[in-house]
C-alpha positions as a Markdown table, in Angstrom:
| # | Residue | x | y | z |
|---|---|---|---|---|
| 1 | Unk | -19.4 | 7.6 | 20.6 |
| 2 | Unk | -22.4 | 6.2 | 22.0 |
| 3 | Unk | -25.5 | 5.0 | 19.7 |
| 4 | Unk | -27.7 | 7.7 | 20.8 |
| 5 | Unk | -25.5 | 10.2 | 19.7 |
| 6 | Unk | -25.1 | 9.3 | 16.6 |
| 7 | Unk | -27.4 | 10.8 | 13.6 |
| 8 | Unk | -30.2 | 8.4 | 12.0 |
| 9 | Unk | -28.4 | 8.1 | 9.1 |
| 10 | Unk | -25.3 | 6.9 | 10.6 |
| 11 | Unk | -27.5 | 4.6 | 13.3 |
| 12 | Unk | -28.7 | 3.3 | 9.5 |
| 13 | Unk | -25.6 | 3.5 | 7.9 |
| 14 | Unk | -24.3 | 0.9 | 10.8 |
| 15 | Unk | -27.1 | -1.3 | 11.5 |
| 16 | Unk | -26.8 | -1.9 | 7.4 |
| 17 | Unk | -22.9 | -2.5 | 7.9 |
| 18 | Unk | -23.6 | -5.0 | 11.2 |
| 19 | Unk | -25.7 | -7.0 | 9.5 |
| 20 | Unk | -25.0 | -6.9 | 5.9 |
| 21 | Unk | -21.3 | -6.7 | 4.9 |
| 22 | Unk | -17.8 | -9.0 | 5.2 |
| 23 | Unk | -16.3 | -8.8 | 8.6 |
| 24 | Unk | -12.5 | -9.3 | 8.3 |
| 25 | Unk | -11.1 | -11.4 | 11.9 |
| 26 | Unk | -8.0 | -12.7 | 10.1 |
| 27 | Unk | -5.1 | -14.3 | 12.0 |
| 28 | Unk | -1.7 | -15.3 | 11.1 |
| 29 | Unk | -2.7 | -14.9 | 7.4 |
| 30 | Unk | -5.6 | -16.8 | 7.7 |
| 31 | Unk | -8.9 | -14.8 | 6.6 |
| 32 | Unk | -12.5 | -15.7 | 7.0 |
| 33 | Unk | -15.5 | -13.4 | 6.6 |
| 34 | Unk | -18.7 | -13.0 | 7.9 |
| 35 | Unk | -21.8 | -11.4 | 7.7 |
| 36 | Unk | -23.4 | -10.3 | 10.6 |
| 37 | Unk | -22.4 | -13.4 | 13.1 |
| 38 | Unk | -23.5 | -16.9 | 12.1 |
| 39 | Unk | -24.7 | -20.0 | 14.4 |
| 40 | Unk | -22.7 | -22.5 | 15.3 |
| 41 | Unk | -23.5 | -24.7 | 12.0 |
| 42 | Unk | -22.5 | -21.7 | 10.2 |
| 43 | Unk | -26.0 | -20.9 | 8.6 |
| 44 | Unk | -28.6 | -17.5 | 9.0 |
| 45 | Unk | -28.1 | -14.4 | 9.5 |
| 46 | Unk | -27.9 | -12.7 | 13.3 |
| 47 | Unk | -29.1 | -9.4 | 14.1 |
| 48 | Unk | -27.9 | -7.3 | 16.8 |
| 49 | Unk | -31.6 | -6.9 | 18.9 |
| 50 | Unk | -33.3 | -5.7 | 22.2 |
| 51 | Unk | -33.0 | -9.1 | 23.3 |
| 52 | Unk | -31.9 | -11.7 | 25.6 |
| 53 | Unk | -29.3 | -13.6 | 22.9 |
| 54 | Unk | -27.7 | -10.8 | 21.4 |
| 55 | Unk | -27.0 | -9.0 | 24.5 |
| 56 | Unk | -28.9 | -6.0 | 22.9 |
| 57 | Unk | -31.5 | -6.1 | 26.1 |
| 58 | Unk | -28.5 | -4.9 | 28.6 |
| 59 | Unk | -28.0 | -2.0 | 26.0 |
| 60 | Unk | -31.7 | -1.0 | 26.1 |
| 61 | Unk | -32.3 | 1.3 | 29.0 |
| 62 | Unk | -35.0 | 0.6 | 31.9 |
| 63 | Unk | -37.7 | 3.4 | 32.0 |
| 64 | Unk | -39.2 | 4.0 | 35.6 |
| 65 | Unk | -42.9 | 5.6 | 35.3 |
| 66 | Unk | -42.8 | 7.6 | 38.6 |
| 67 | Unk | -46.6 | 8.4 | 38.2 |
| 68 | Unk | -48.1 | 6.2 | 41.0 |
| 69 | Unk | -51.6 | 4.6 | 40.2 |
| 70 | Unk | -53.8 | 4.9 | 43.3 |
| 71 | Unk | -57.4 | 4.3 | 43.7 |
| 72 | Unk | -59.2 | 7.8 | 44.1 |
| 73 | Unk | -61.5 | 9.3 | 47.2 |
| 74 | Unk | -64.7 | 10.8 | 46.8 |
| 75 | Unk | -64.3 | 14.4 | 48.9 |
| 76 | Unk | -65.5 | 17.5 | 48.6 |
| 77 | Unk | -69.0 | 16.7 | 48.7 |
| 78 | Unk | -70.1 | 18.2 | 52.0 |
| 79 | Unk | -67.5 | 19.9 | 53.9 |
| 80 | Unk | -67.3 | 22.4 | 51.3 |
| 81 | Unk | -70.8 | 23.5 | 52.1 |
| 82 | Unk | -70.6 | 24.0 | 55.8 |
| 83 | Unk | -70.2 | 25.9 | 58.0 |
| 84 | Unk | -66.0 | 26.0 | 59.3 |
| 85 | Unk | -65.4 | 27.2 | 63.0 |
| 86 | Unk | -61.7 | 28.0 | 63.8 |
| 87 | Unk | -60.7 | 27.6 | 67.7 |
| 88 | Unk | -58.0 | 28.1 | 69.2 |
| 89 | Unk | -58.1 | 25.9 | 72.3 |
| 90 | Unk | -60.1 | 23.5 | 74.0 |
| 91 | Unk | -62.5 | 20.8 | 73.6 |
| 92 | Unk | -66.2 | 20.6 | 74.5 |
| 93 | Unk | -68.0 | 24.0 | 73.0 |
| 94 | Unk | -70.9 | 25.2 | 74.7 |
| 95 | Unk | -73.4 | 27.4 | 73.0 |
| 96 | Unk | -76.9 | 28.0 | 73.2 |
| 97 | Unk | -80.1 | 27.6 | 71.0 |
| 98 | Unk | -83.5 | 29.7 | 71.5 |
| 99 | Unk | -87.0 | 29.6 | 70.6 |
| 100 | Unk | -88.6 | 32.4 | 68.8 |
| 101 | Unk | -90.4 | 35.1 | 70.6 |
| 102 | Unk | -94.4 | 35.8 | 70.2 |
| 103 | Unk | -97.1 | 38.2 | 70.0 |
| 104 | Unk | -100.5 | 38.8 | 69.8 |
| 105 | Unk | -103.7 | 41.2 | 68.2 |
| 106 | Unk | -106.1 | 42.9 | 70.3 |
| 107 | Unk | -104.5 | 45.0 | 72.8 |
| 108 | Unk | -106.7 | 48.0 | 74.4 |
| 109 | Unk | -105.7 | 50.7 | 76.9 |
| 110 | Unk | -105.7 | 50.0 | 80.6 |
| 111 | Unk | -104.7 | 45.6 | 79.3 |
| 112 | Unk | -102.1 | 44.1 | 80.9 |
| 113 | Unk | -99.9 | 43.1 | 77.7 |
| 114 | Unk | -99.4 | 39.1 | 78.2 |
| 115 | Unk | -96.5 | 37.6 | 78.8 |
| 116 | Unk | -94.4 | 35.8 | 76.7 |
| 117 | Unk | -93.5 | 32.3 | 78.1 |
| 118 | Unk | -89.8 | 32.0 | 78.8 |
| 119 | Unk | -89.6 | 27.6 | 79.4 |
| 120 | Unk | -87.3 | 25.8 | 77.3 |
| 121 | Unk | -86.5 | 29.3 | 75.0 |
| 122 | Unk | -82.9 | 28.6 | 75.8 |
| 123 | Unk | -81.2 | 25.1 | 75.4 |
| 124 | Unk | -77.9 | 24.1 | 75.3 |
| 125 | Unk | -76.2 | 24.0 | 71.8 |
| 126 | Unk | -72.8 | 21.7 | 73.0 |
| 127 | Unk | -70.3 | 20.4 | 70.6 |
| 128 | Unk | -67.2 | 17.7 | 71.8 |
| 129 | Unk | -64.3 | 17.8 | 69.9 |
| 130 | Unk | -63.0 | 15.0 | 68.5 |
| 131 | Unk | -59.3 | 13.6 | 67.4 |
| 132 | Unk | -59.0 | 12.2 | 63.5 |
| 133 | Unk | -55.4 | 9.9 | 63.2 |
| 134 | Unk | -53.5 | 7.6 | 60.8 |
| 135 | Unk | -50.0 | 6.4 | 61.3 |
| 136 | Unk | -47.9 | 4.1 | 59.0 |
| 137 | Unk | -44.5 | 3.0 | 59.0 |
| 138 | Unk | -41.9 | 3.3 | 56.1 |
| 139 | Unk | -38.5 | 1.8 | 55.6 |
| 140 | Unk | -35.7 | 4.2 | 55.2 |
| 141 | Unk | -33.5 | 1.8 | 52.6 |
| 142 | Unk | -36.9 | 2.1 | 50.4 |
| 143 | Unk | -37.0 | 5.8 | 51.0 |
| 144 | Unk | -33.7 | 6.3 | 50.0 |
| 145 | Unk | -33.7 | 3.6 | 46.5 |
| 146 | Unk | -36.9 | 4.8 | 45.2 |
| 147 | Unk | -37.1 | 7.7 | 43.0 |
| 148 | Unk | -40.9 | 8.2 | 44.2 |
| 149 | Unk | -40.9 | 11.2 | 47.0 |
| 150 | Unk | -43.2 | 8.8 | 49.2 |
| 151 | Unk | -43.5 | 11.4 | 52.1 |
| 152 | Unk | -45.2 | 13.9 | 49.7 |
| 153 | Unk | -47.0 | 11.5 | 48.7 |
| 154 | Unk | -48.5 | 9.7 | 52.0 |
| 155 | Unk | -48.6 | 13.2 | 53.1 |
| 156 | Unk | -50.8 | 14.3 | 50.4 |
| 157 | Unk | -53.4 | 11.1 | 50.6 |
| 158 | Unk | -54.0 | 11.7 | 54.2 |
| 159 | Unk | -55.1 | 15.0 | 53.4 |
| 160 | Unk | -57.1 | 13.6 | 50.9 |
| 161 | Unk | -58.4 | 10.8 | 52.9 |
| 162 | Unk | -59.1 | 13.4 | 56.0 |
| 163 | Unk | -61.5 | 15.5 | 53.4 |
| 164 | Unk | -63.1 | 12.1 | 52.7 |
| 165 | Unk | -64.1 | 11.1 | 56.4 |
| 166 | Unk | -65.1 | 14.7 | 57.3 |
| 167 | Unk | -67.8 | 14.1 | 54.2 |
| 168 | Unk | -68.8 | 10.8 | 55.9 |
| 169 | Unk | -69.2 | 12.3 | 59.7 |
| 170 | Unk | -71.1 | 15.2 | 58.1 |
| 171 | Unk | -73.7 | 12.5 | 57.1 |
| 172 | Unk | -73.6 | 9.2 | 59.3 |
| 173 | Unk | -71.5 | 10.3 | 62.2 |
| 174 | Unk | -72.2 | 9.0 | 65.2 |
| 175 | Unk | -71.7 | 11.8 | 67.6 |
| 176 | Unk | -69.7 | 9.8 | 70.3 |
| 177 | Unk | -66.5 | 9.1 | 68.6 |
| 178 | Unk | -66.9 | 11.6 | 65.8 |
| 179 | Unk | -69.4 | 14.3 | 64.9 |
| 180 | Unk | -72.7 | 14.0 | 64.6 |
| 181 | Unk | -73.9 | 13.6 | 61.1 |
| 182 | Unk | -77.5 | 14.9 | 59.7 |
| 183 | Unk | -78.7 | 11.2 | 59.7 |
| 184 | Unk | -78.7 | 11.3 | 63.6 |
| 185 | Unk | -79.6 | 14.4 | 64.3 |
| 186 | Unk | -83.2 | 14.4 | 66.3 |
| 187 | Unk | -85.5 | 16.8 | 65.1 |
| 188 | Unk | -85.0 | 16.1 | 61.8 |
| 189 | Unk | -88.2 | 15.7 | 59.5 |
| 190 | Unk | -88.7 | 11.9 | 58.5 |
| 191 | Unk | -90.0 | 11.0 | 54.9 |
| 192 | Unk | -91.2 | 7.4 | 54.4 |
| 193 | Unk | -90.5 | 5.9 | 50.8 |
| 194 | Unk | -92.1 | 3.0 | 49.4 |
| 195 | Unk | -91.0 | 0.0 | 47.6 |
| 196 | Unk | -89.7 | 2.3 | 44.9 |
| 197 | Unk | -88.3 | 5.7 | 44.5 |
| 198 | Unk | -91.0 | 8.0 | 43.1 |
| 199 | Unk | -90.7 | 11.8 | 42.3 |
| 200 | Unk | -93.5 | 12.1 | 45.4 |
| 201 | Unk | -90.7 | 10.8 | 47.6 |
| 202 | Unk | -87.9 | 13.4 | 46.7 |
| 203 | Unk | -90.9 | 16.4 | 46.9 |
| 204 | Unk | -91.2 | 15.8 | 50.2 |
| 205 | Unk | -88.0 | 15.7 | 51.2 |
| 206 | Unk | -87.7 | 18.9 | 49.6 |
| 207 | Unk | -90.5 | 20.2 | 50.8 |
| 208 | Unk | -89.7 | 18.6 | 54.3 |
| 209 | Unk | -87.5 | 21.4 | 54.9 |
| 210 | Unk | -89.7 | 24.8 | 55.3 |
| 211 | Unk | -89.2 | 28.0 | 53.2 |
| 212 | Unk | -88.5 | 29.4 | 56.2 |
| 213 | Unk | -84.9 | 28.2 | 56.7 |
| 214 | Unk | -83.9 | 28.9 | 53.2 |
| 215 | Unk | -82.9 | 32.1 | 54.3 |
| 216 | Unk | -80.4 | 33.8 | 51.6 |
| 217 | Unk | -77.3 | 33.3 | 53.3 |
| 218 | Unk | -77.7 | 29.7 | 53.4 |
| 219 | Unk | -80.1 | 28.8 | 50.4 |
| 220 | Unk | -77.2 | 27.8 | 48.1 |
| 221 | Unk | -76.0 | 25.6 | 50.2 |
| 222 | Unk | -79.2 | 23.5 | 50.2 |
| 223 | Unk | -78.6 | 19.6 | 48.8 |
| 224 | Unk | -79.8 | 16.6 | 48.4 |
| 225 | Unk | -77.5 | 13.6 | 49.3 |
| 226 | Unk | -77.1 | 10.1 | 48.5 |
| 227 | Unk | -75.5 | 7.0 | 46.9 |
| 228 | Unk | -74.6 | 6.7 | 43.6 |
| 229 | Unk | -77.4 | 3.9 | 43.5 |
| 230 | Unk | -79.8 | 6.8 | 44.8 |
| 231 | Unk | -79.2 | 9.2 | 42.1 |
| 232 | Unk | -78.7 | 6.7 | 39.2 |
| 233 | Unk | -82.3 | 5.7 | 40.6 |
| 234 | Unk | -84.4 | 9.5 | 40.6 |
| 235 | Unk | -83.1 | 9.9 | 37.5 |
| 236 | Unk | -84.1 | 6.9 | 35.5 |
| 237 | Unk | -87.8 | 7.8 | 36.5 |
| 238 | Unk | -90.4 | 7.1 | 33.4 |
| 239 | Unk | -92.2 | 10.1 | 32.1 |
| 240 | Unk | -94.8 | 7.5 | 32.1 |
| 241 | Unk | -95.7 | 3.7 | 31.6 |
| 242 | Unk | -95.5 | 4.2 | 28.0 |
| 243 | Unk | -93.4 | 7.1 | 27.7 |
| 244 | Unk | -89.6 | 5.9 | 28.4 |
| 245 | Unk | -88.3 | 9.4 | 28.5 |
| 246 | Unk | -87.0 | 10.4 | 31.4 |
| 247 | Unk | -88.4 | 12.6 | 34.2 |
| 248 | Unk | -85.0 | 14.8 | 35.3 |
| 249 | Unk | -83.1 | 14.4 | 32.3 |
| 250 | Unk | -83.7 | 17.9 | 31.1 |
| 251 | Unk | -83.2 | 19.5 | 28.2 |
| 252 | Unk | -85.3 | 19.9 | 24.5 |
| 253 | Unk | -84.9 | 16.4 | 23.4 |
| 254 | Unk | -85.0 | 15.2 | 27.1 |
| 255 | Unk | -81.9 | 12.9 | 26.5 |
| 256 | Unk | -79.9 | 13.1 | 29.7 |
| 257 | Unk | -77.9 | 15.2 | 31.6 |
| 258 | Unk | -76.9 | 13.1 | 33.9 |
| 259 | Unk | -73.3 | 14.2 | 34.8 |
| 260 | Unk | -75.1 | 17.6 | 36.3 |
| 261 | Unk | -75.6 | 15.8 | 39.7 |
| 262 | Unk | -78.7 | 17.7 | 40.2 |
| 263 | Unk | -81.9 | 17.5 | 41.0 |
| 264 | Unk | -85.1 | 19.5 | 41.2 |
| 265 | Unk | -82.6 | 22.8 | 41.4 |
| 266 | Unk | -80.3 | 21.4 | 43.7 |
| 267 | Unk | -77.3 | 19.7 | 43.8 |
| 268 | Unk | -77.5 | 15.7 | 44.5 |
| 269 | Unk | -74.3 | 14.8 | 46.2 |
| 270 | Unk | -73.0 | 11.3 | 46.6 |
| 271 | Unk | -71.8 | 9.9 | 50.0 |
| 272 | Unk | -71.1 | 6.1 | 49.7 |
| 273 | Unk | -70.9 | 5.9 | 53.8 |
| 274 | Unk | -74.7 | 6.1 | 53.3 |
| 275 | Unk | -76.5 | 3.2 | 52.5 |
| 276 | Unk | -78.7 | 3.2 | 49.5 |
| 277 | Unk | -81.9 | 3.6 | 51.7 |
| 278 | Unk | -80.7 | 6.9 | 53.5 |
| 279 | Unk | -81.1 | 10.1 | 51.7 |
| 280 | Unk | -81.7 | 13.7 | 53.0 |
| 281 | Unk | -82.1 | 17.0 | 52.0 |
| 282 | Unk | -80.5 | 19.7 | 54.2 |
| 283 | Unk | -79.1 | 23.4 | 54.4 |
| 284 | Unk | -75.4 | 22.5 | 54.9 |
| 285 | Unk | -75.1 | 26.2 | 55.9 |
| 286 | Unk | -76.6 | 25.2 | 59.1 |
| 287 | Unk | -74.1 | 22.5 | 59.9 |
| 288 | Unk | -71.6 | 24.0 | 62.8 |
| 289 | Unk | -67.9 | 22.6 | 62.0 |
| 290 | Unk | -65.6 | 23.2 | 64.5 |
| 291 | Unk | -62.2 | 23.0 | 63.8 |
| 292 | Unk | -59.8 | 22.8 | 66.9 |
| 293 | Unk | -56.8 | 21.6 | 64.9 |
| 294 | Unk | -56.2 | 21.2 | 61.1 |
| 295 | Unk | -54.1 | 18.1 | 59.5 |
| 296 | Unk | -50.1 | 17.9 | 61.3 |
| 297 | Unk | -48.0 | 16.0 | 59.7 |
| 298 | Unk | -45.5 | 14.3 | 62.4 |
| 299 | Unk | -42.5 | 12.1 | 61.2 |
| 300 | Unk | -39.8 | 10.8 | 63.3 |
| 301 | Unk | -37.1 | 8.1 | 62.7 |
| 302 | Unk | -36.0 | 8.2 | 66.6 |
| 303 | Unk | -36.9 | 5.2 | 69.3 |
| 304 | Unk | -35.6 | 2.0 | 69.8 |
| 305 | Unk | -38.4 | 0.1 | 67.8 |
| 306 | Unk | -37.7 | 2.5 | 64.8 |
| 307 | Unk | -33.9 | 2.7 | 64.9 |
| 308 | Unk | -33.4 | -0.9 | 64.6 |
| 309 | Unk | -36.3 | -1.4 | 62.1 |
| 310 | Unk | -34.7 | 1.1 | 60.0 |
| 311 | Unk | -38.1 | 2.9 | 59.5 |
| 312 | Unk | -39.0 | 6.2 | 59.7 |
| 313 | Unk | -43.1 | 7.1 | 61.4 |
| 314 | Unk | -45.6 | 9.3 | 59.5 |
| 315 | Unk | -48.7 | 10.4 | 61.8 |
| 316 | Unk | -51.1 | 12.3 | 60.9 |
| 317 | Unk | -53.8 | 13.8 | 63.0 |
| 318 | Unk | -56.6 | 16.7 | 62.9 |
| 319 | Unk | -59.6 | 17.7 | 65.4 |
| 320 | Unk | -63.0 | 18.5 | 64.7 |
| 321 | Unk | -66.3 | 18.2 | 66.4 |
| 322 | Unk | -69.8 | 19.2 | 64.4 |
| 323 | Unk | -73.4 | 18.9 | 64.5 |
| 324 | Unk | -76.6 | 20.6 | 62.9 |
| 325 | Unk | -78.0 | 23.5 | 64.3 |
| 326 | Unk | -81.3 | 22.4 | 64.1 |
| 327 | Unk | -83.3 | 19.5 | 62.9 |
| 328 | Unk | -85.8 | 21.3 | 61.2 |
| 329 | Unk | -83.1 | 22.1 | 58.7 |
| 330 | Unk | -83.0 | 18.7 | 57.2 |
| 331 | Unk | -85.4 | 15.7 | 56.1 |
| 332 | Unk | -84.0 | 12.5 | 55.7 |
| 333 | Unk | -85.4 | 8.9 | 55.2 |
| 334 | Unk | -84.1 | 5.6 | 55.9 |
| 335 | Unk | -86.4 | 3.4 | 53.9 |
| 336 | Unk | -85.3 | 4.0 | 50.5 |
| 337 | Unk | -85.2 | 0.9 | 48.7 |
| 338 | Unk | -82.0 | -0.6 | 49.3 |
């Protein structure tokens, strides 16, 4: 009967009898008795012990803790908020932009109404699409020993990690490999900071964005966005030079609420692929993402490289292409303290 089995008073009953009472190994009439098993000088008792020199330790099972550690990405943040364009094929997207019309007080019978002028009312709005990839390779012998399902779980970070660059292109990219992010979108209205953040600073970066485009389908999705560095800064502001309370810690007894990840009735989100001078404010609701293809998931263990590798090849790959509508949705500065 294995140990396990047994009851805890019989596990007690027999670790009392291993190590306490007379053992009986006579042969050919000749008797000798022990207790427990002694050294070799014949002195001390010996217990039986998860441990190398009792043997115990091969008699003590191995536990595998199949929960992987793994550093965690910061997603969520932006793509959330914007605006998601399903197509079905192609990729360059061509819309268009327009002015707004005009008119004018004073009109009498017999006037000629003017004119409204037509140049520049329509511009192009075009949008490339753009292809997101990662690849690794995995042995198959490791596949198959592990207890770990490591294609869920590669499959699962790249989704993760995908969520995580679409946040970054929605504020820094480039537009020429990868969407253009509010940072480099012209138009934009550009706040100057001094050598330290001050509530001024953050007022008119709100207020660099008019009423006007708040409109109610996209007012919630108005944001400020920074570093952690950023926010950790607005919100240690001074009530004054003798007065340590803080500014936007809120509350009765104006002690902190800083987890909120708010500021001035809007959300502050964090993007580390800004540096700690860049911040903007902006109506993500205005921020066109196109999505020609979501995350695939590819594998394959076929091709001469693979076969005699032994490995099998995870790709994955998604296309997008975005950009602001408009710069006037957005106020951004680049000379935060850094």
């Amino acid at each position: 009967m294995a140990f396990e089995r047994l009851t805890d008073h019989e596990k007690s009953l027999l670790c009392h009898l291993a190590e306490k009472s007379d053992w009986d190994d006579s042969k050919e009439g000749r008797s000798r008795t022990t207790k427990g098993y002694r050294s070799d000088n014949g002195s001390g008792i010996k217990a039986l012990i998860d441990d190398v020199t009792s043997g115990g330790l091969e008699a003590a099972p191995i536990v595998f803790d199949d929960r992987v550690i793994e550093a965690p990405l910061l997603y969520g943040e932006l793509f959330p908020q914007v605006t998601t364009i399903p197509l079905d094929r192609g990729r360059r997207i061509e819309g268009i932009s327009t002015g707004t019309v005009t008119g004018g007080w004073g009109g009498v019978d017999d006037s000629a109404v003017s004119l409204f002028n037509t140049a520049s009312y329509v511009s192009a709005f075009d949008t490339t699409i753009y292809r997101w990839e990662g690849a690794v390779r995995i042995g198959l012998d490791f596949l198959s020993d592990t207890p770990i399902d490591f294609g869920a779980h590669i499959t699962r970070q790249y989704g993760e990690r995908l969520l995580e660059d679409l946040d970054d292109v929605i504020a820094v990219g480039n537009g020429t490999t990868q969407p253009e992010g509010i940072i480099n979108k012209s138009g934009t209205t550009s706040v100057a900071f001094g050598a330290a953040t001050s509530i001024g600073n953050y007022e008119s970066l709100r207020f660099g964005v008019h009423k006007r485009e708040h409109k109610p389908e996209v007012k919630a999705s108005a944001v400020f966005c920074g570093t952690e560095t950023s926010y950790q800064r607005v919100k240690a502001l001074n009530v004054g030079t003798a007065d340590a309370r803080r500014l936007f810690a809120g509350g009765s007894t104006n002690v902190g609420t800083y987890d909120d990840y708010s500021l001035m009735g809007r959300p502050y989100k964090i993007n580390e692929s800004l540096s700690n001078a860049q911040i903007f404010y902006a109506i993500l609701g205005r921020y066109r993402m196109y999505r020609r293809k979501g995350l695939a998931i590819r594998t394959s263990t076929e091709g001469d490289t693979l076969i005699r590798a032994n490995e099998m090849l995870i790709v994955a790959m998604a296309r997008y292409g975005g950009q602001l509508e408009r710069g006037a949705c957005a106020a951004i500065t680049t000379t935060a303290p850094a």
